[in-house]
C-alpha positions, 0 to 999 in steps of 0.5 A: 493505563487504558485510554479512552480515546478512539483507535486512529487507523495507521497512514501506511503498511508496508509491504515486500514482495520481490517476486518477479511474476508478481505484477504491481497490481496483485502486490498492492492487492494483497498489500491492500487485502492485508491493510483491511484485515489488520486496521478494518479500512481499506487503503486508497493510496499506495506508494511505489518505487520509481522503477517498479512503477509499470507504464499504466495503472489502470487495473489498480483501485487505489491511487498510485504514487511514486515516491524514492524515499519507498524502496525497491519491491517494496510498496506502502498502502494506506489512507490518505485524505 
């Protein structure tokens, strides 16, 4: 059945990168670049691991979250409103 409702953009992608030379901020801009090329719309948010989080996020854009429920070397990017 085709619907003609207006496609809603996902809240969150979610993203794994383990590599240890990878920082933070080029994860959440890959994870970032991704979430634009799949839903169109770049993400303003991004969740983290309590240890994965470095001591500053100045260089990343979107806003950062700690969260436990996230795993490790694992980050979600999406919109939040």
């Amino acid at each position: 059945m085709l619907t003609t409702e207006p496609f809603k953009t996902p809240a969150y992608l979610m993203w794994f990168d383990d590599h240890p030379k990878h920082s933070l901020a080029q994860k959440v801009a890959e994870a970032a670049q991704r979430y634009l090329e799949r839903f169109g719309v770049t993400p303003n948010t991004a969740l983290v691991h309590p240890l994965d989080r470095p001591p500053s996020v100045a260089d990343i854009p979107q806003a950062v979250r700690v969260t436990a429920t996230v795993g490790r070397h694992t980050l979600w990017v999406g919109v939040e409103s």
